[in-house]
Biotite code that builds the C-alpha atoms (Angstrom):
import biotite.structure as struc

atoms = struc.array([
    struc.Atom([29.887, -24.240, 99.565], chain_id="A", res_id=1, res_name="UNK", atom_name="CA", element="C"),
    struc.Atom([31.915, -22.538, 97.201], chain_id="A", res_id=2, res_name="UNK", atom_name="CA", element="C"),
    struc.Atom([32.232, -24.022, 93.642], chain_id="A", res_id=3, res_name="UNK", atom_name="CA", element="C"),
    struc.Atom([34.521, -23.603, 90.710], chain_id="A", res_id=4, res_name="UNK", atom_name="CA", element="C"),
    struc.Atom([33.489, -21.132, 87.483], chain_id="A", res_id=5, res_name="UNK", atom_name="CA", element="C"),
    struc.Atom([33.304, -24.121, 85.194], chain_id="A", res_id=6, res_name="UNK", atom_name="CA", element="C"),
    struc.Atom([30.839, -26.003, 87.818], chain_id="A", res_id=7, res_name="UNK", atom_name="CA", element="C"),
    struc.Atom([28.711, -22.391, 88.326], chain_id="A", res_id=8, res_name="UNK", atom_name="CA", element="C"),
    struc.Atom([28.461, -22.322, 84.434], chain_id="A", res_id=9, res_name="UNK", atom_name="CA", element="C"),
    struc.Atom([27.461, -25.795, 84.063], chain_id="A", res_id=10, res_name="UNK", atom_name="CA", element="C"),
    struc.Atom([24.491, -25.319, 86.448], chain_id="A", res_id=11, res_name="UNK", atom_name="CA", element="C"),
    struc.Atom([23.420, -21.838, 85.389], chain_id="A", res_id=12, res_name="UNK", atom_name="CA", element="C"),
    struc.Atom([21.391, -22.778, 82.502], chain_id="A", res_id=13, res_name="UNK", atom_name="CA", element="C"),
    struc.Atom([19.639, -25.271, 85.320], chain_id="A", res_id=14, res_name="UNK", atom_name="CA", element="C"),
    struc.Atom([19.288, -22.437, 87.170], chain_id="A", res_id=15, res_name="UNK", atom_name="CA", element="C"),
    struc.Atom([17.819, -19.798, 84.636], chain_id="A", res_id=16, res_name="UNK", atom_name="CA", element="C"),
    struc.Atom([15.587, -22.810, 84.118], chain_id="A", res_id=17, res_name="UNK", atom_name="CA", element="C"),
    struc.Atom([14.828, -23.038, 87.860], chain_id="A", res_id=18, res_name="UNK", atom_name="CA", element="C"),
    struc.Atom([15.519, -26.990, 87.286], chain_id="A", res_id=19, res_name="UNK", atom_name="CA", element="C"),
    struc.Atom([18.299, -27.239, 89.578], chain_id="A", res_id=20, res_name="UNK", atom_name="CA", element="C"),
    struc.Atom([18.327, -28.718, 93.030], chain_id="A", res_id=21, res_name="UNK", atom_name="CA", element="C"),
    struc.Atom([18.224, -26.349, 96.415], chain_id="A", res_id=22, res_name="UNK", atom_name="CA", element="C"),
    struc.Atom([21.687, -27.084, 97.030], chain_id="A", res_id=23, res_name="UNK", atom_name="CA", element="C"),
    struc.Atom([22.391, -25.821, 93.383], chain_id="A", res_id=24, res_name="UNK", atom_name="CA", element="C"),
    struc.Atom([20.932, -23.198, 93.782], chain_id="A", res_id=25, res_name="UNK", atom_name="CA", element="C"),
    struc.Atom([21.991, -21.753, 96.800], chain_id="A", res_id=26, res_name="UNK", atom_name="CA", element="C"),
    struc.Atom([26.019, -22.534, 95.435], chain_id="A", res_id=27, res_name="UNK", atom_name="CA", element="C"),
    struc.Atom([25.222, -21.110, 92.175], chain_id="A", res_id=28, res_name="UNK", atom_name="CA", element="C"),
    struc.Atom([23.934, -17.728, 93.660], chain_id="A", res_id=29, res_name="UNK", atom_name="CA", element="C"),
    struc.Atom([26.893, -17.475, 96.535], chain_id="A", res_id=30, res_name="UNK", atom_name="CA", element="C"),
    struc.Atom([29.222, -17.721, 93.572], chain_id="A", res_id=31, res_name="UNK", atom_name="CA", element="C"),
    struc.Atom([27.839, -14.953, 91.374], chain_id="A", res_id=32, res_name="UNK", atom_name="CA", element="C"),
    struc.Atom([27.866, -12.817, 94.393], chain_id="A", res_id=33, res_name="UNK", atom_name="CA", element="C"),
    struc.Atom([31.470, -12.999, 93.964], chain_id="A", res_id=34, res_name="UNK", atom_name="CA", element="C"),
    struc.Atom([32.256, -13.435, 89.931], chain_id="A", res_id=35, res_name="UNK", atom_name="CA", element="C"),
    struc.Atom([31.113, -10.981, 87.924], chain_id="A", res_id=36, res_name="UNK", atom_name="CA", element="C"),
    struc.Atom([32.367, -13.156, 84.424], chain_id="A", res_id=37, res_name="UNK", atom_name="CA", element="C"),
    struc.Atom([29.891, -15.794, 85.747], chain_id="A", res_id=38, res_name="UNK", atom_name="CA", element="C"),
    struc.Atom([26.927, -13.125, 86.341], chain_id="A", res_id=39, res_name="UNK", atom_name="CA", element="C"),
    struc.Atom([27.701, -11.416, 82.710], chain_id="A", res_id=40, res_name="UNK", atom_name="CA", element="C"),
    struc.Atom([27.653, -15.347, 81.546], chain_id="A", res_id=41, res_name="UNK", atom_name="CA", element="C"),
    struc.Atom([23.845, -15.833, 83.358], chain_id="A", res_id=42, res_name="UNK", atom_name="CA", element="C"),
    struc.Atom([22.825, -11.752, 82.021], chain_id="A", res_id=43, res_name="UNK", atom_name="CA", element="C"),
    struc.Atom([23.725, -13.262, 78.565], chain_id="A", res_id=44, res_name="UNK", atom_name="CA", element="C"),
    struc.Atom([21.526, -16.267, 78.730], chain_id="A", res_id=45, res_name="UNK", atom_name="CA", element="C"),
    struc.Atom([18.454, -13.874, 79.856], chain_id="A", res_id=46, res_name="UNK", atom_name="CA", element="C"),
    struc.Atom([19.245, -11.631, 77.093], chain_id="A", res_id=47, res_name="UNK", atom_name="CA", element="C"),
    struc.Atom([19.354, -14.695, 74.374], chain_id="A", res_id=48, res_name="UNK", atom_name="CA", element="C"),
    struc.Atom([15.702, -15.723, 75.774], chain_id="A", res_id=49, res_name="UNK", atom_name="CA", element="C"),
    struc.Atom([14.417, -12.752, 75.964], chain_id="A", res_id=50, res_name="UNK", atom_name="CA", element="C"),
    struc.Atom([15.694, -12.244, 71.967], chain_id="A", res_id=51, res_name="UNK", atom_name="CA", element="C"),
    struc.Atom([14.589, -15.787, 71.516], chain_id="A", res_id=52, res_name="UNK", atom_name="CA", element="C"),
    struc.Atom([11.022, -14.931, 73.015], chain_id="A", res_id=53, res_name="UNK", atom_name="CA", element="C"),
    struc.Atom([10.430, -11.939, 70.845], chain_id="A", res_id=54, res_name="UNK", atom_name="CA", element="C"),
    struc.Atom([12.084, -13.509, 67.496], chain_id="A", res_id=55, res_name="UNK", atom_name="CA", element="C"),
    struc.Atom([9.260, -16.415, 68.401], chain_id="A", res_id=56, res_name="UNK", atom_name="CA", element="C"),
    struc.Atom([6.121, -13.576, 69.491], chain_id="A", res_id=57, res_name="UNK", atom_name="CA", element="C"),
    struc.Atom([6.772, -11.712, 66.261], chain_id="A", res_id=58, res_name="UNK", atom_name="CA", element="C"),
    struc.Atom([6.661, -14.931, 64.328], chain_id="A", res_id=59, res_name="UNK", atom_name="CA", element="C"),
    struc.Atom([3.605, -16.468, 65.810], chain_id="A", res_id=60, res_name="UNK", atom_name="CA", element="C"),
    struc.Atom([2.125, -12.733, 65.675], chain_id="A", res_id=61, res_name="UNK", atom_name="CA", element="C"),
    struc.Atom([3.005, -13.124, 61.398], chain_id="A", res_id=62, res_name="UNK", atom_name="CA", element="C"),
    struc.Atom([1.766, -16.534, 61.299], chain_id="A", res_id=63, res_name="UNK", atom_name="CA", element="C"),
    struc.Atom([-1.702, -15.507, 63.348], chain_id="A", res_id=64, res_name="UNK", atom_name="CA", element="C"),
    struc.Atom([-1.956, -12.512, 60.410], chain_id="A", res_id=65, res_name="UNK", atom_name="CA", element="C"),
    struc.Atom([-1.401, -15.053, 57.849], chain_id="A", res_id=66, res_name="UNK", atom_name="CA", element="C"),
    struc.Atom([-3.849, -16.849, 59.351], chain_id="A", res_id=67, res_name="UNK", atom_name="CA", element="C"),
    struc.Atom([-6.364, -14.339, 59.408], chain_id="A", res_id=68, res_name="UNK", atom_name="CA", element="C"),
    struc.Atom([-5.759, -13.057, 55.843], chain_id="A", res_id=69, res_name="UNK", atom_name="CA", element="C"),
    struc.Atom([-6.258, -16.958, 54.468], chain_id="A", res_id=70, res_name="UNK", atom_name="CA", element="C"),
    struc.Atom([-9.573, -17.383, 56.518], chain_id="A", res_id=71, res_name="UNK", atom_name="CA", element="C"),
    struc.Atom([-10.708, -14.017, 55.040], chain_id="A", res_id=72, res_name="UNK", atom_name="CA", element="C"),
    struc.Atom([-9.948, -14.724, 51.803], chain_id="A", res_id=73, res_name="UNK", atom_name="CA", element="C"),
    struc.Atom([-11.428, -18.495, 52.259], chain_id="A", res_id=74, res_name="UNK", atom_name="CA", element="C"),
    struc.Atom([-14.451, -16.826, 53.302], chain_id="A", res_id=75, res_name="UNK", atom_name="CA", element="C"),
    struc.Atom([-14.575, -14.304, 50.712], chain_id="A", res_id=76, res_name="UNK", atom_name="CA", element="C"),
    struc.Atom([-13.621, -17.184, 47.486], chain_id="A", res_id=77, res_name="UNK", atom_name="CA", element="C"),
    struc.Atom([-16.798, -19.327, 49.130], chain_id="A", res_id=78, res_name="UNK", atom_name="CA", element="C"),
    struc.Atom([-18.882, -16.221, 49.263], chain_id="A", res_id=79, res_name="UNK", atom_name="CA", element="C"),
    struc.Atom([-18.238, -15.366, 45.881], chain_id="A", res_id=80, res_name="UNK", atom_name="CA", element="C"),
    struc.Atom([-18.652, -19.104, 44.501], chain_id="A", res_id=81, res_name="UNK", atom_name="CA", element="C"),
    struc.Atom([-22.116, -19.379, 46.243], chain_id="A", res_id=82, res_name="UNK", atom_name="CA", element="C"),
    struc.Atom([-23.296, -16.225, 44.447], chain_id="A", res_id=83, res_name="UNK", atom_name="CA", element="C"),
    struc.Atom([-22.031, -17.226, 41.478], chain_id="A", res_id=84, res_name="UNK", atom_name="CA", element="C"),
    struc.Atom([-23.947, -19.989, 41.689], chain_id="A", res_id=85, res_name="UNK", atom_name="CA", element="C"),
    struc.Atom([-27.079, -18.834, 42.997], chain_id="A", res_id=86, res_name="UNK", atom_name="CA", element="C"),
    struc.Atom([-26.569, -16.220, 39.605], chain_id="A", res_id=87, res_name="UNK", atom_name="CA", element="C"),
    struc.Atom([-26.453, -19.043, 37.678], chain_id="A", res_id=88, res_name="UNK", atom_name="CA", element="C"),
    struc.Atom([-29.264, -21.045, 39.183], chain_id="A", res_id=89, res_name="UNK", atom_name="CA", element="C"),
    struc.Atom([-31.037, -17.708, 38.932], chain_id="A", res_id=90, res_name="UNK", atom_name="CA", element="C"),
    struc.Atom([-30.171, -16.556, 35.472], chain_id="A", res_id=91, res_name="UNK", atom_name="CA", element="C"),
    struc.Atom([-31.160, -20.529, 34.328], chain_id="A", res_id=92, res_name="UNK", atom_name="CA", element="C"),
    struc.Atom([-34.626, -20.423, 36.275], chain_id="A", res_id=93, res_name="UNK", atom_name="CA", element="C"),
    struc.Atom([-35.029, -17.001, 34.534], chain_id="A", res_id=94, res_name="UNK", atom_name="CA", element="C"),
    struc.Atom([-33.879, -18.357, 31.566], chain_id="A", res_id=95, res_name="UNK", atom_name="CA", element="C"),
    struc.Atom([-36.520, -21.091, 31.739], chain_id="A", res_id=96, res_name="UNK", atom_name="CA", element="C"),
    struc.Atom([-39.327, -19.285, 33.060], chain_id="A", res_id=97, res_name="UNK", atom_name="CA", element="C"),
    struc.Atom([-39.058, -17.091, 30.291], chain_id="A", res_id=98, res_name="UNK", atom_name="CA", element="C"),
    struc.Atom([-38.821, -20.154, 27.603], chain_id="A", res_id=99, res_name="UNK", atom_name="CA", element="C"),
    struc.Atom([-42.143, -22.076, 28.802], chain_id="A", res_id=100, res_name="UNK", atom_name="CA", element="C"),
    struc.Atom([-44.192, -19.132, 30.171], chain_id="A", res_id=101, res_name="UNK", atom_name="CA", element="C"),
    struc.Atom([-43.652, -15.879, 28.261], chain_id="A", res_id=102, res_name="UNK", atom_name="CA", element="C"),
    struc.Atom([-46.991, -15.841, 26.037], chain_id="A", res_id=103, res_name="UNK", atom_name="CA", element="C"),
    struc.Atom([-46.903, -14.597, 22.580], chain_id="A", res_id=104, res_name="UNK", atom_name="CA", element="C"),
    struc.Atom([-50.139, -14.660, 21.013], chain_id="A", res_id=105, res_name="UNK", atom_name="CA", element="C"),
    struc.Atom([-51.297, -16.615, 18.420], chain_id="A", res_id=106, res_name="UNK", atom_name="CA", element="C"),
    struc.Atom([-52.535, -14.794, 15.654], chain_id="A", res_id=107, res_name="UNK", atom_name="CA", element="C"),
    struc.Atom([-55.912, -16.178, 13.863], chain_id="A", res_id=108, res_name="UNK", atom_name="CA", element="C"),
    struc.Atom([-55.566, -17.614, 10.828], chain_id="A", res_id=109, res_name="UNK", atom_name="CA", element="C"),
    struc.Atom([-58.621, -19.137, 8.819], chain_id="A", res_id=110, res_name="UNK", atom_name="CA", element="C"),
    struc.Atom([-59.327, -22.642, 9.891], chain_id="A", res_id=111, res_name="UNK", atom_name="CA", element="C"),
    struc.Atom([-57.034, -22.045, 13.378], chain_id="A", res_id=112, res_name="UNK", atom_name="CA", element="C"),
    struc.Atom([-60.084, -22.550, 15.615], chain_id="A", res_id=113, res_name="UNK", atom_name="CA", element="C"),
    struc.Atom([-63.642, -23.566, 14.982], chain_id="A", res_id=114, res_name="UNK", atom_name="CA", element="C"),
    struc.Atom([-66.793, -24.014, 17.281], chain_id="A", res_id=115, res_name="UNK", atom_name="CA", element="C"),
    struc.Atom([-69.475, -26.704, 16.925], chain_id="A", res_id=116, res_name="UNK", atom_name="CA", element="C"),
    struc.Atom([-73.079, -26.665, 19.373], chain_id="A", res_id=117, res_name="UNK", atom_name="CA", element="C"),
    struc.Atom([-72.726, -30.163, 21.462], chain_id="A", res_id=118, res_name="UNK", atom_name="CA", element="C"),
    struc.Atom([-75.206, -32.338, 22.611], chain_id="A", res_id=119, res_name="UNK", atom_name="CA", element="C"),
    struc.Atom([-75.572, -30.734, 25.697], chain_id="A", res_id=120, res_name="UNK", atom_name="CA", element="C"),
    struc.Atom([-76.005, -27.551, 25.018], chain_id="A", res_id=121, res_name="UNK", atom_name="CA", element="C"),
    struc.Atom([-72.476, -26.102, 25.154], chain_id="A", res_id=122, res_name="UNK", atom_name="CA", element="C"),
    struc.Atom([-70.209, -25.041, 22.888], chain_id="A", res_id=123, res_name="UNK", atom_name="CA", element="C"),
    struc.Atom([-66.769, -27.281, 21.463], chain_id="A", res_id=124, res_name="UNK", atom_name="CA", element="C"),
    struc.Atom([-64.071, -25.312, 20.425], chain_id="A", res_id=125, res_name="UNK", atom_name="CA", element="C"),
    struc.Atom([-61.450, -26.764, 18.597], chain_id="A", res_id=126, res_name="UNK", atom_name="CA", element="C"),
    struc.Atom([-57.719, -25.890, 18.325], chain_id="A", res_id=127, res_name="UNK", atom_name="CA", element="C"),
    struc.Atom([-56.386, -26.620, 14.928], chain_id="A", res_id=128, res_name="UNK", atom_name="CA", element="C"),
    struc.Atom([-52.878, -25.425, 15.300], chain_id="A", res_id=129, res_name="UNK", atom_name="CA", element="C"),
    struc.Atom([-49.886, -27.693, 16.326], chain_id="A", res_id=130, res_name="UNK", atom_name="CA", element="C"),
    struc.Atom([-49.615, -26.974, 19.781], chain_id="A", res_id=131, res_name="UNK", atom_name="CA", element="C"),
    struc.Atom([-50.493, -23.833, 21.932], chain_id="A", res_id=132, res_name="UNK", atom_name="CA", element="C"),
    struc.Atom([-49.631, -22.906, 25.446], chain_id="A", res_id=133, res_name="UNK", atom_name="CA", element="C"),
    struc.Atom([-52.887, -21.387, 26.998], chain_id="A", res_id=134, res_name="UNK", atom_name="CA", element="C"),
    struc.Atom([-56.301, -20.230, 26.569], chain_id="A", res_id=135, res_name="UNK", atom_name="CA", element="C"),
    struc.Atom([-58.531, -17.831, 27.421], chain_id="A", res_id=136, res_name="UNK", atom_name="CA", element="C"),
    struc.Atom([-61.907, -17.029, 26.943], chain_id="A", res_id=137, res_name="UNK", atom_name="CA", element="C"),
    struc.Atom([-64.522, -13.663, 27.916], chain_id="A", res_id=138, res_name="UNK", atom_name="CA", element="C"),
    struc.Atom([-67.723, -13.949, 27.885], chain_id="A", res_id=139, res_name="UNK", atom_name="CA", element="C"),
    struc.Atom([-70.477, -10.696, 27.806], chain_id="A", res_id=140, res_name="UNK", atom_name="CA", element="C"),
    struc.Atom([-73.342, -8.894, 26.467], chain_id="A", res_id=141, res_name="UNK", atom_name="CA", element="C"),
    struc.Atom([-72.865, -6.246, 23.929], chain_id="A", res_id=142, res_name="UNK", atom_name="CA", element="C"),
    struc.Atom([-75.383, -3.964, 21.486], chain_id="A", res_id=143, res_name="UNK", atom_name="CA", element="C"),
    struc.Atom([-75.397, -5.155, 18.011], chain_id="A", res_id=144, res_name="UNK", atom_name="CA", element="C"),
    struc.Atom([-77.844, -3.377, 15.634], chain_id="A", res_id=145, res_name="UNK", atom_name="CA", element="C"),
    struc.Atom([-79.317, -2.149, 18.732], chain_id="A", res_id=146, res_name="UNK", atom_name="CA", element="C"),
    struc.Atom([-79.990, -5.443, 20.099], chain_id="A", res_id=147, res_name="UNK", atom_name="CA", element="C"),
    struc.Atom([-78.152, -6.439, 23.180], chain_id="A", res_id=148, res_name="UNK", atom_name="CA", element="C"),
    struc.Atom([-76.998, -10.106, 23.062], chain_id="A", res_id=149, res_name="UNK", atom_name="CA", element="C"),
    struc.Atom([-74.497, -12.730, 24.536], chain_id="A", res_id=150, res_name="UNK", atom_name="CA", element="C"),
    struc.Atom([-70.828, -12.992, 23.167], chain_id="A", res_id=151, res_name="UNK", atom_name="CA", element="C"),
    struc.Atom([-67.746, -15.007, 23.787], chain_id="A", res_id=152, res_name="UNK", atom_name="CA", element="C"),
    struc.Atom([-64.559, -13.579, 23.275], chain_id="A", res_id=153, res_name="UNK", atom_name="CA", element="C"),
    struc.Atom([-61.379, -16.228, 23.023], chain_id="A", res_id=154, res_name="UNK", atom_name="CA", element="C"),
    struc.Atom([-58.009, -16.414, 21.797], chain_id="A", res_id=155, res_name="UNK", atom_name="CA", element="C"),
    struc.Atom([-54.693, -18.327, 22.436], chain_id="A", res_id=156, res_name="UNK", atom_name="CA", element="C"),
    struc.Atom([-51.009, -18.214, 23.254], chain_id="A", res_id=157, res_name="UNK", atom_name="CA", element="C"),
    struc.Atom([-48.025, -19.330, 22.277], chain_id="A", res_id=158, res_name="UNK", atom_name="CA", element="C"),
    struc.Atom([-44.716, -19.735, 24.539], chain_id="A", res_id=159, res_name="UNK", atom_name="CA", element="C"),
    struc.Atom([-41.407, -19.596, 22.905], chain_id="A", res_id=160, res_name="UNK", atom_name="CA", element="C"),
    struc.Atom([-41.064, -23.946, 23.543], chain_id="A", res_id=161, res_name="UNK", atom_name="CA", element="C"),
    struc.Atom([-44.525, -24.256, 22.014], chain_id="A", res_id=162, res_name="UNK", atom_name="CA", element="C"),
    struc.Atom([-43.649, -21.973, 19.381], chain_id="A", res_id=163, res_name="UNK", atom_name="CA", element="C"),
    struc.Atom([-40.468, -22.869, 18.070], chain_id="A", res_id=164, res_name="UNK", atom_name="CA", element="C"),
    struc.Atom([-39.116, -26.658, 20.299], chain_id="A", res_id=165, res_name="UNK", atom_name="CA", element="C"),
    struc.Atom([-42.469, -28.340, 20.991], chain_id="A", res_id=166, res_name="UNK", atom_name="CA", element="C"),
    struc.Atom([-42.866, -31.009, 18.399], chain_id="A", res_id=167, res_name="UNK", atom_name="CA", element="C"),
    struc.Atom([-46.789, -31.415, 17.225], chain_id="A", res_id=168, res_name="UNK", atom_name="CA", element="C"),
    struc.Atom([-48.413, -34.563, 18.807], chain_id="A", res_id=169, res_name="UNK", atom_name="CA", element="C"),
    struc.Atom([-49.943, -37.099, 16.227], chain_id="A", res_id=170, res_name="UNK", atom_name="CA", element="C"),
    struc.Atom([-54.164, -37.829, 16.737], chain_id="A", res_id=171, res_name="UNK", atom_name="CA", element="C"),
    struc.Atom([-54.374, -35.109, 19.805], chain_id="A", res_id=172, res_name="UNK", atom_name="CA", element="C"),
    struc.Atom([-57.547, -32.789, 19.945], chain_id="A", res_id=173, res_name="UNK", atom_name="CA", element="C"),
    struc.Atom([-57.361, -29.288, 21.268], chain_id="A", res_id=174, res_name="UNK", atom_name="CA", element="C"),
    struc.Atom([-60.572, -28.694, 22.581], chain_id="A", res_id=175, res_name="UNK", atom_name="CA", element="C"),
    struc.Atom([-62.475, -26.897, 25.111], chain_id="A", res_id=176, res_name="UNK", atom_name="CA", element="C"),
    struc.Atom([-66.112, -26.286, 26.064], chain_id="A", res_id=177, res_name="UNK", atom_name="CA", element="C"),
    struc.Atom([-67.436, -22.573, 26.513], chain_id="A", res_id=178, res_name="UNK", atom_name="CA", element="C"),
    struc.Atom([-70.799, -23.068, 29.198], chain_id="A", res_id=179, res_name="UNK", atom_name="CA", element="C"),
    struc.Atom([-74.063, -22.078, 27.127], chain_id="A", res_id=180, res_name="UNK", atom_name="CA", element="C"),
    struc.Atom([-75.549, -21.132, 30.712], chain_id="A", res_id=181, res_name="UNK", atom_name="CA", element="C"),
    struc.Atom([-74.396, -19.707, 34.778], chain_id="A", res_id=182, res_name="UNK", atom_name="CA", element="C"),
    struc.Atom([-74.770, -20.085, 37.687], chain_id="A", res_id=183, res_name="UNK", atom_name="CA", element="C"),
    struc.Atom([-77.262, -17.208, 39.509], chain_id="A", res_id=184, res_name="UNK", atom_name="CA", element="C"),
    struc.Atom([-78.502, -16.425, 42.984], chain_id="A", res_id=185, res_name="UNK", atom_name="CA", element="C"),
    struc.Atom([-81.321, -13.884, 43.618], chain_id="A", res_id=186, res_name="UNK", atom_name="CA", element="C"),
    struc.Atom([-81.236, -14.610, 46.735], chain_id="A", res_id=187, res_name="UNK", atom_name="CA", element="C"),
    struc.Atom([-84.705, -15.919, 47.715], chain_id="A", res_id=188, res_name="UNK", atom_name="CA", element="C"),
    struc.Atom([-83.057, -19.120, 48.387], chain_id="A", res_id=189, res_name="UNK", atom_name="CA", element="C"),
    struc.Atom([-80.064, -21.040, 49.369], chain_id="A", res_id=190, res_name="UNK", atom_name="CA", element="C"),
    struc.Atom([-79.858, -22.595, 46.119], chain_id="A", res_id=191, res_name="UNK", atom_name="CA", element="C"),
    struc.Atom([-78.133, -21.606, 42.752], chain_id="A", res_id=192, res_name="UNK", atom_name="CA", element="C"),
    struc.Atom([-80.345, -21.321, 39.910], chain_id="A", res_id=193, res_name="UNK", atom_name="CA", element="C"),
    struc.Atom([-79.196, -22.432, 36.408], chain_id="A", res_id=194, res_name="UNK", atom_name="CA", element="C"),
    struc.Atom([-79.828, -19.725, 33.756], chain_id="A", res_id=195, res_name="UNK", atom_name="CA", element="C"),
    struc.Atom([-79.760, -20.309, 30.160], chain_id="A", res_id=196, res_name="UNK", atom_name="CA", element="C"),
    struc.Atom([-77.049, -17.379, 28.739], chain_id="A", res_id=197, res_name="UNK", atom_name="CA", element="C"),
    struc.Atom([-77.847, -17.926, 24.835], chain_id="A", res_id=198, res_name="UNK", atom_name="CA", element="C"),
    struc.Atom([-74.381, -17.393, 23.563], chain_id="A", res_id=199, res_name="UNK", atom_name="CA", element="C"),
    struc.Atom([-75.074, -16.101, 20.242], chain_id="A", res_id=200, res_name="UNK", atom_name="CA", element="C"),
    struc.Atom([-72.031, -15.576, 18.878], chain_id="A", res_id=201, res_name="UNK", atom_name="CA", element="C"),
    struc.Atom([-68.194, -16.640, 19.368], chain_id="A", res_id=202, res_name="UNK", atom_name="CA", element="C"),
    struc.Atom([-64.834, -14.156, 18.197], chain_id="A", res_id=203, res_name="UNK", atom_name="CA", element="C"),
    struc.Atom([-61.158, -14.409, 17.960], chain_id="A", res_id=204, res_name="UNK", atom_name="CA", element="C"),
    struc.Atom([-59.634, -11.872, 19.326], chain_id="A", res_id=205, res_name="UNK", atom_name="CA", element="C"),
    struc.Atom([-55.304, -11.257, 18.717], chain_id="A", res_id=206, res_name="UNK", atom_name="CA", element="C"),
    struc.Atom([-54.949, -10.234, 22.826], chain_id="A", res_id=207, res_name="UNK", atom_name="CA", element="C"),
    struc.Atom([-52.605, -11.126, 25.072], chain_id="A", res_id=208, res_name="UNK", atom_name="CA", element="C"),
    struc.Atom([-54.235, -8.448, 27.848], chain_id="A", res_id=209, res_name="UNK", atom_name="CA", element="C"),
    struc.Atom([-58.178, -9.852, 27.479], chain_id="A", res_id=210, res_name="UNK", atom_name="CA", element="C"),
    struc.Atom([-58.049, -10.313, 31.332], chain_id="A", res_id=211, res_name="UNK", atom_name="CA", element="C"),
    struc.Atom([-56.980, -6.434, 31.942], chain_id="A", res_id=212, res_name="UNK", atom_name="CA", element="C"),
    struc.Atom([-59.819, -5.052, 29.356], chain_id="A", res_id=213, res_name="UNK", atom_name="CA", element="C"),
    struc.Atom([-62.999, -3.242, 30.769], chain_id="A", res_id=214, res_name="UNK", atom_name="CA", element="C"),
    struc.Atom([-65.620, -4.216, 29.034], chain_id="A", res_id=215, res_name="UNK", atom_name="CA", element="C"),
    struc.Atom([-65.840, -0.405, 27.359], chain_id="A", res_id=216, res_name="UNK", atom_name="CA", element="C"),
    struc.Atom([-61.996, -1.302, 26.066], chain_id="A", res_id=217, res_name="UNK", atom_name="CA", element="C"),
    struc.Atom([-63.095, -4.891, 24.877], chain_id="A", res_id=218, res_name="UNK", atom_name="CA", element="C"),
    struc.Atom([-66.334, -3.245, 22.793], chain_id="A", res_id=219, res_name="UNK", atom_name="CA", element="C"),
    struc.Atom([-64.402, -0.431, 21.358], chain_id="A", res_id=220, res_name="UNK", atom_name="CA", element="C"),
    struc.Atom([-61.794, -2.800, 20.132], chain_id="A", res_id=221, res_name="UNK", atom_name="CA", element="C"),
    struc.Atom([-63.884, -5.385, 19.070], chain_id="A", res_id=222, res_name="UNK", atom_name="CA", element="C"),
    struc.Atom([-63.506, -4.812, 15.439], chain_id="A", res_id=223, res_name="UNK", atom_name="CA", element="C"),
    struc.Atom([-59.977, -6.620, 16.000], chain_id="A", res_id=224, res_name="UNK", atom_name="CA", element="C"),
    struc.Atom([-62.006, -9.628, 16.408], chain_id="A", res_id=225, res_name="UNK", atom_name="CA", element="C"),
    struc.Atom([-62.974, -12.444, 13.858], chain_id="A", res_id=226, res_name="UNK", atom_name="CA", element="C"),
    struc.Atom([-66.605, -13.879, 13.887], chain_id="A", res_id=227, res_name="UNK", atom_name="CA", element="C"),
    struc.Atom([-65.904, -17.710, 13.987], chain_id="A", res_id=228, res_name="UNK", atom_name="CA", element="C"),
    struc.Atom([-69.248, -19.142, 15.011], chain_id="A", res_id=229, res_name="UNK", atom_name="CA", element="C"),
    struc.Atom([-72.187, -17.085, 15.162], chain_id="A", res_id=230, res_name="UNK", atom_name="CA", element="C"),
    struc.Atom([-75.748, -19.530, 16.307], chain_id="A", res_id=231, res_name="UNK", atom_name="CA", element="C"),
])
């Protein structure tokens, strides 16, 4: 069935599109055999696709690199943001750490602590400041005048809030008790014996590092220290 030029150009964009009906077809391709202006007219429409394909790869190809750059640089701005953040947080705990548990200590002052014997045998001491963070207290036997007896060792710390932001709390007592005996095991039994220690004296002593002394370090420094009770 032959067909006119107008017809055959009608149908050949059904045809590129493989849309057309068999009987379509079959005209459409016994015409071209024969019309070259027809063929050139189908060879155009392949070469617009083809241009139209490529136009829309390189685009989608842009738009998948545009893509990728935004999610990288997403990632990257929420990276950045959490370790800012977790700075921050870090820099703030530091911060506060360093506020409420940096110790400074207190140096003694007359009247800053005293010590009193209690009913039961062990000794008060009393905090007379306006507020102190911690305190700490080491007890041992030195060699006074050639006789060896029991001392305490104590002294206190300041933080930089109970230093300089803690207010001072109307009617409170500072006290702590210092045990007058121990604890000892000689091992003939399963049982602790109590042991009277005879604490005969009690010093200040301006130390942040009492913990960390030997007991060699703590004697050859303890003129540093203030008698404050002595039995």
């Amino acid at each position: 069935m032959k067909i006119s030029c107008e017809i055959t150009k009608d149908l050949i964009p059904l045809y590129h599109d493989e849309v057309c009906s068999n009987q379509s077809r079959i005209a459409v391709e016994e015409h071209l055999q024969e019309c070259d202006d027809c063929k050139k007219y189908l060879d155009s429409i392949d070469s617009d696709f083809i241009q139209v394909n490529t136009v829309k790869l390189a685009e989608q190809s842009k738009s998948n690199v545009l893509k990728g750059i935004k999610k990288k640089l997403f990632r990257k701005n929420v990276m950045i943001s959490a370790i800012s953040v977790i700075c921050a947080f870090a820099v703030l705990f530091g911060g506060l750490l360093f506020v409420f548990h940096y110790q400074l200590p207190i140096s003694y002052e007359k009247g800053l602590v005293s010590v009193k014997m209690g009913d039961n045998g062990m000794l008060d001491v009393y905090f007379k400041g306006n507020d102190y963070y911690c305190s700490y207290e080491w007890t041992t036997t030195i060699e006074k005048d050639g006789i060896k007896q029991n001392v305490a060792y104590i002294y206190y710390t300041d933080s930089i809030w109970t230093k300089y932001f803690s207010k001072p709390k109307k009617d409170r007592e500072y006290k702590y008790s210092i045990n007058n005996n121990y604890w000892f095991n000689d091992g003939s039994s399963k049982d602790d014996i109590e042991v009277k220690r005879e604490i005969s004296a009690v010093y200040y002593l301006d130390y942040s590092d009492i913990p960390k002394l030997s007991k060699e370090d703590l004697i050859k420094n303890s003129s540093k220290a203030v008698l404050i009770w002595e039995k």
